[in-house]
C-alpha positions as CSV (number, residue, x, y, z in Angstrom):
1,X,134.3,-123.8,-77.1
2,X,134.7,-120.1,-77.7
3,X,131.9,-118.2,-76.2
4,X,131.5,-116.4,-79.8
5,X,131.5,-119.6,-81.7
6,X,128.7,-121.2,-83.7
7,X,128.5,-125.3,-83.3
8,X,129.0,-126.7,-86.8
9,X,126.4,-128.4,-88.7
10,X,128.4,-131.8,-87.9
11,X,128.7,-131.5,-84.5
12,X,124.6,-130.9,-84.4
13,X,124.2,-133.8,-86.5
14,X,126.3,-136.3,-84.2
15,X,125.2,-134.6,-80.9
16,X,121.7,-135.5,-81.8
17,X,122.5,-139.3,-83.2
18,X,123.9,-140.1,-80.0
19,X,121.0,-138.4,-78.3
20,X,118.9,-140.8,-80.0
21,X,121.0,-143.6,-79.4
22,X,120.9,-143.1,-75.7
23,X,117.5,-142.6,-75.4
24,X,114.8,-145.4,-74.2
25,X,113.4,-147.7,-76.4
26,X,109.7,-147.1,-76.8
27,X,107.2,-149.3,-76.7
28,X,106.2,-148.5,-80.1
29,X,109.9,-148.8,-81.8
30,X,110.0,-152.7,-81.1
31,X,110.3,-154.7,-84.6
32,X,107.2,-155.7,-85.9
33,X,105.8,-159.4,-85.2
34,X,107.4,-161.8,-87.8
35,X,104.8,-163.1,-90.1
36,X,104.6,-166.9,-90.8
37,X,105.9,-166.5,-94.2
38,X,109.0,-164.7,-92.5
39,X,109.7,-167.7,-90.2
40,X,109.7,-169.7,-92.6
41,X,112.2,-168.0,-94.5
42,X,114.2,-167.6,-91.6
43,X,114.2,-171.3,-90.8
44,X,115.2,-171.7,-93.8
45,X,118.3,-169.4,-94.1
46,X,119.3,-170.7,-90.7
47,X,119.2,-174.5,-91.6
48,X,121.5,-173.4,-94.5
49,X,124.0,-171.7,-92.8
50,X,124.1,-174.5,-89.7
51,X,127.2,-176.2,-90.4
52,X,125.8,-179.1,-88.5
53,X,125.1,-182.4,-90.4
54,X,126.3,-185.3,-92.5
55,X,128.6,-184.5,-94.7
56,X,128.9,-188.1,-96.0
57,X,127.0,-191.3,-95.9
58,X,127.8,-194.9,-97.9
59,X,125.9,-197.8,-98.0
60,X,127.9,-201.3,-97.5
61,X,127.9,-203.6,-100.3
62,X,125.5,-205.8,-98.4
63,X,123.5,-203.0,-97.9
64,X,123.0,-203.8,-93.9
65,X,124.5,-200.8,-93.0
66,X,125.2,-197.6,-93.7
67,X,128.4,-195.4,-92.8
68,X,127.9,-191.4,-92.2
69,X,130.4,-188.3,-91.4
70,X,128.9,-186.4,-89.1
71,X,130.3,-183.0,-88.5
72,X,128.6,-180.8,-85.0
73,X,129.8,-177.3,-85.6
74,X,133.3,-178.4,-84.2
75,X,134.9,-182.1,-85.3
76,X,134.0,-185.0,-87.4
77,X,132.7,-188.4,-86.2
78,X,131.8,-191.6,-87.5
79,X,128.9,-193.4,-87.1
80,X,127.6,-196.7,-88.0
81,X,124.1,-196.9,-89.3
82,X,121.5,-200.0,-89.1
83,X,120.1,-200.0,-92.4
84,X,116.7,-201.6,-90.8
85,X,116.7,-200.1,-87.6
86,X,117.9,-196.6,-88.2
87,X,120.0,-197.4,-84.3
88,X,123.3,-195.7,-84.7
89,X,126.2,-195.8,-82.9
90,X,129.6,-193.9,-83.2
91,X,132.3,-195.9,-84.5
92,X,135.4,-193.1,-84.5
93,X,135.3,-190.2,-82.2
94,X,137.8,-187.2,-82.3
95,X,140.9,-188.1,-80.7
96,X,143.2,-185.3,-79.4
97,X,146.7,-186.0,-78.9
98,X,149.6,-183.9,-77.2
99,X,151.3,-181.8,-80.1
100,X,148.2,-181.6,-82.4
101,X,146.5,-178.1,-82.1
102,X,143.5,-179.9,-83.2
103,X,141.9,-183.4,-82.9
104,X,142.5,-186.3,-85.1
105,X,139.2,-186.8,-87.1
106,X,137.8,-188.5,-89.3
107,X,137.7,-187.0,-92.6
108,X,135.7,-189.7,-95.3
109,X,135.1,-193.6,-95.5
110,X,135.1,-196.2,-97.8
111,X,133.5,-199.5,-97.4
112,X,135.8,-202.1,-98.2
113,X,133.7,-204.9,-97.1
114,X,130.8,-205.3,-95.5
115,X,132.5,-204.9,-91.8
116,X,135.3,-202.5,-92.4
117,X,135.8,-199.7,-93.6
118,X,138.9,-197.5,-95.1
119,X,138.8,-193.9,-93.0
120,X,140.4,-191.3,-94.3
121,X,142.1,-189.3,-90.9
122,X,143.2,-185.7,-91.0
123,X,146.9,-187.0,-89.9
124,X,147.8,-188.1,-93.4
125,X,147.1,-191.5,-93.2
126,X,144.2,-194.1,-94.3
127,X,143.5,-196.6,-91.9
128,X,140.9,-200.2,-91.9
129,X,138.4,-199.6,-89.1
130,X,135.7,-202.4,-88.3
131,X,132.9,-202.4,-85.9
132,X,135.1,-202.5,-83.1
133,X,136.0,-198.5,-83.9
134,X,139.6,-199.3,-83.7
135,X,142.4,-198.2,-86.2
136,X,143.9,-201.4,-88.1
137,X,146.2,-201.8,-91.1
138,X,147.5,-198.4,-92.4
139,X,147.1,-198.8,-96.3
140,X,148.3,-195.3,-97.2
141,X,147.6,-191.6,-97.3
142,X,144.7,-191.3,-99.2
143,X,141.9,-193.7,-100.4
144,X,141.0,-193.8,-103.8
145,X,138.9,-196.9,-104.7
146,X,138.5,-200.7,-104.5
147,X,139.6,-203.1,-107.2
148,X,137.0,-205.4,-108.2
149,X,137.7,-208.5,-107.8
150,X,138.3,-211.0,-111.2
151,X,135.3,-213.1,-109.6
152,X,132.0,-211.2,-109.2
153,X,131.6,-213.2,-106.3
154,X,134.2,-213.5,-104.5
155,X,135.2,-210.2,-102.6
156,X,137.3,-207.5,-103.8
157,X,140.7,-207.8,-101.7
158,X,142.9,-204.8,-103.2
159,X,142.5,-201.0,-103.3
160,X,144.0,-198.1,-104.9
161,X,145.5,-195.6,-102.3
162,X,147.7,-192.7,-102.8
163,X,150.8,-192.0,-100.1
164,X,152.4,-188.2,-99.4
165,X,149.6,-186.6,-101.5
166,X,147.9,-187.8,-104.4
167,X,148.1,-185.3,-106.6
168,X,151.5,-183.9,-105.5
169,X,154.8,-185.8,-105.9
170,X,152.4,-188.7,-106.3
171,X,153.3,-192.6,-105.6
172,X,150.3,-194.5,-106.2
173,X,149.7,-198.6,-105.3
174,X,147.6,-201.1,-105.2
175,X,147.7,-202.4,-101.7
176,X,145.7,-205.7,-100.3
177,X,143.2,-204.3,-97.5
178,X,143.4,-207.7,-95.2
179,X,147.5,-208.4,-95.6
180,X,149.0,-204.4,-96.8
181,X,150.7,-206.5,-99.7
182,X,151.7,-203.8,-102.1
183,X,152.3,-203.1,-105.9
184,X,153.3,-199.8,-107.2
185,X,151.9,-198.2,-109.9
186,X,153.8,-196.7,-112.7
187,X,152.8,-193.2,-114.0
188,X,155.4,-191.6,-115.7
189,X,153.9,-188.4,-116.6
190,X,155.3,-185.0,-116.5
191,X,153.6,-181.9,-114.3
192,X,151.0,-182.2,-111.5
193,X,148.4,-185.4,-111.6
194,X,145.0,-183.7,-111.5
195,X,143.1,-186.7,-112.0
196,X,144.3,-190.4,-112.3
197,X,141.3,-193.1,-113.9
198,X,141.8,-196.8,-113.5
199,X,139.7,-199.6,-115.4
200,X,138.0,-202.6,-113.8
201,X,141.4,-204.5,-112.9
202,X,143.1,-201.2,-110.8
203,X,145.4,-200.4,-114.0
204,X,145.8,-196.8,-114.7
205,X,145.0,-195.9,-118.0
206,X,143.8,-192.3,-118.4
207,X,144.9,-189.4,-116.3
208,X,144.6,-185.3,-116.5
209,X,148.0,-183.1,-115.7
210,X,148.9,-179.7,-115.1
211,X,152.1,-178.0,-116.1
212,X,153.7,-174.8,-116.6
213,X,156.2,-174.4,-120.2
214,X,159.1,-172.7,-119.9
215,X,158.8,-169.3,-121.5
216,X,155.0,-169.5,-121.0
217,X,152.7,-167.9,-119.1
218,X,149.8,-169.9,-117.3
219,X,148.8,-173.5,-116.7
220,X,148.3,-175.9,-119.3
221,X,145.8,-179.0,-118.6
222,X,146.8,-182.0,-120.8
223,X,144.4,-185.4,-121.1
224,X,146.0,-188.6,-121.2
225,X,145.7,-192.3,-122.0
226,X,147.5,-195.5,-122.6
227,X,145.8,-199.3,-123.7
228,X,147.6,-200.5,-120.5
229,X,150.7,-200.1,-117.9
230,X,153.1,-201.0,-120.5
231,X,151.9,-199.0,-123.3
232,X,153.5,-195.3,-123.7
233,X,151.1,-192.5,-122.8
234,X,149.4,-190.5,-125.8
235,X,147.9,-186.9,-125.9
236,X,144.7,-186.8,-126.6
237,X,143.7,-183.2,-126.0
238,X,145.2,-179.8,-124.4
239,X,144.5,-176.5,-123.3
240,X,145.2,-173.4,-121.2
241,X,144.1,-173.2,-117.7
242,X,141.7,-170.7,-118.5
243,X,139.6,-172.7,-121.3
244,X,137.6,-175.6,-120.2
245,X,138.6,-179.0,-121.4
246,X,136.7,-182.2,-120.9
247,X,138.0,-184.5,-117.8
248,X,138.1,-188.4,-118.0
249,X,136.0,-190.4,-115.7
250,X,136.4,-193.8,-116.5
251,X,137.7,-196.9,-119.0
252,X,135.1,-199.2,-120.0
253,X,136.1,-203.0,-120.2
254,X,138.8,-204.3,-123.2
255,X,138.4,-201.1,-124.9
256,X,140.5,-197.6,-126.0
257,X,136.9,-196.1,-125.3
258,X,137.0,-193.5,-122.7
259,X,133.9,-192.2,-120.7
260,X,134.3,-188.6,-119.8
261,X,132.5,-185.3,-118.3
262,X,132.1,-182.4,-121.0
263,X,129.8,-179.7,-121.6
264,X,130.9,-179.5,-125.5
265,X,127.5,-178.6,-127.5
266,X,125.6,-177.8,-124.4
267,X,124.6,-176.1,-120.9
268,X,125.8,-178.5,-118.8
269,X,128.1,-180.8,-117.9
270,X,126.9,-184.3,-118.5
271,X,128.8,-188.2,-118.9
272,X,129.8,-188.9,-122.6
273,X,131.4,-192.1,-124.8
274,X,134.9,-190.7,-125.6
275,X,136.9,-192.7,-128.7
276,X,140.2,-192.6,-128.3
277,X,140.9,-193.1,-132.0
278,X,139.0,-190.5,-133.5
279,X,139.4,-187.9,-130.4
280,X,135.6,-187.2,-130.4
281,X,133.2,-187.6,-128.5
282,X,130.4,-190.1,-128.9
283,X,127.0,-191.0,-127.3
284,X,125.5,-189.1,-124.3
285,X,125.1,-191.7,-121.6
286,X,124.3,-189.4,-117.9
287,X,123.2,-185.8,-118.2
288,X,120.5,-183.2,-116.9
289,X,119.0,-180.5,-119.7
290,X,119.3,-177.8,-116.8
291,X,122.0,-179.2,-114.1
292,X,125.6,-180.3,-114.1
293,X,126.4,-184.0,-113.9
294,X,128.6,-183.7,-109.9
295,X,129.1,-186.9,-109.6
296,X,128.4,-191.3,-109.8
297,X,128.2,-194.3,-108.3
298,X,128.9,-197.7,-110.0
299,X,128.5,-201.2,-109.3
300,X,131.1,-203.8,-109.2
301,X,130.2,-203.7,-113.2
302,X,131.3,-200.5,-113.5
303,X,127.1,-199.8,-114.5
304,X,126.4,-196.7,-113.3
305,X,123.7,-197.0,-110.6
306,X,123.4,-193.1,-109.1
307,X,123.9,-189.8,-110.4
308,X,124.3,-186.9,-108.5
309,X,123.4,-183.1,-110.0
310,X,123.8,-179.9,-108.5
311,X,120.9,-177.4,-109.9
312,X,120.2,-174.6,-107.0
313,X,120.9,-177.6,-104.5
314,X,122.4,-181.5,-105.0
315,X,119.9,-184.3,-106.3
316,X,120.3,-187.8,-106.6
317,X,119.2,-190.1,-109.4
């Protein structure tokens, strides 16, 4: 610097931050002691933000055991669950194989009796896995649901699996889970499947697409149904991207009835009676006053026998 020249007000300013900076830590600059109240909160906000856990759990039909993805902060495993004992065991551990930059995991399972189960892999493909741990019969590329069987009690044989990508140059079949028999499944609908709905027997019969109209701009969303695999497909409501439209969730037994989430008239989103002849909705059958309907389970009925909400965090009913 020029002996004549006068520091500027900046260089004073970051002269004496780094001064402070550099200098020991007192004693009496240590944070204060964390109250209980604090720890707690902490505890909190640190279990929340852990990415360990189960991401997944089913129980089997016979209710003996219970399946469960379990991610630890780097893969996803499987483990099988005694329903009595709470002893657990891993059934399908990350695999690495040469060419994958990652490991082959698994991703979700279905039970598709009560000793196998259909995994979902991160390779593309769905695979039967029994107690063993061992890959079987491939059945497709993505799981969808089983097909109850025509005899409550005998046990369900066929699912409904998806290959290249269910909702994206979709081929859908019913496949047999013990022989890999399959059936295809006609769609016939133009755009994007968004959301395919089968009754009871495995027939499609309501669906959600997404297309783009030539000269348009934006997405439209289209609902969809047809009495059965043979009969043409009818509108039953559209709309832009950007509006909200109610979605179908399933097809009640020997019926054009529809059920179907919607949050027309209120707050949330909640399970309605849908008539397909009149386009409007009917009776309320699952809802919360203050959280949305996420998601059910059924029976081999099709009764619904758990409801999931999601409020300021996911409860089951």
């Amino acid at each position: 610097m020029h002996p004549r020249a006068r520091p500027s007000r900046l260089s004073i300013i970051v002269c004496a931050l780094v001064a402070t900076l550099a200098a020991p830590i007192r004693a009496s600059d240590d944070p204060p002691a964390l109250t209980p109240r604090m720890k707690l909160a902490r505890s909190i906000v640190n279990k929340m933000l852990d990415p360990r856990g189960v991401s997944q759990m089913t129980l089997a039909p016979d209710g003996k055991h219970l399946a469960a993805i379990v991610w630890n902060g780097f893969s996803n495993a499987l483990l099988l669950i005694d329903a009595n004992t709470s002893a657990a065991q891993t059934l399908v551990e990350p695999e690495y194989r040469s060419g994958w930059t990652t490991s082959i995991q698994p991703m979700r399972a279905h039970w598709i009796s009560a000793d196998a189960l259909a995994v979902d892999f991160n390779d593309g493909h769905c695979a039967v896995v029994g107690f063993d741990g061992r890959r079987g019969l491939v059945l497709g590329d993505r799981f969808v649901r089983m097909i109850s069987a025509a005899n409550p009690d005998e046990p369900a044989q066929w699912a409904i699996v998806g290959e290249e990508g269910l909702f994206s140059n979709v081929s859908i079949h019913r496949v047999n889970v013990v022989t890999g028999d399959k059936v295809d499944v006609p769609i016939g609908l133009p755009g994007d499947l968004v959301y395919a709905v089968f009754d009871r027997a495995g027939r499609l019969r309501a669906a959600t697409t997404s297309e783009s109209s030539w000269g348009t701009h934006g997405l439209k969303i289209t609902n969809w149904y047809r009495h059965d695999e043979q009969s043409p497909w009818q509108v039953l409501a559209q709309a832009p991207m950007t509006q909200e439209l109610w979605r179908p969730l399933g097809v009640p037994d020997n019926s054009d009835k529809l059920v179907v989430l919607s949050r027309d008239g209120r707050d949330t989103w909640a399970m309605f009676d849908y008539d397909v002849a009149t386009r409007s909705l009917g009776g309320l059958r699952v809802g919360h006053p203050t959280e949305d309907l996420i998601g059910t389970d059924e029976d081999a009925r099709q009764n619904v026998i758990r409801a999931t909400t999601h409020g300021l965090k996911p409860e089951t009913y």
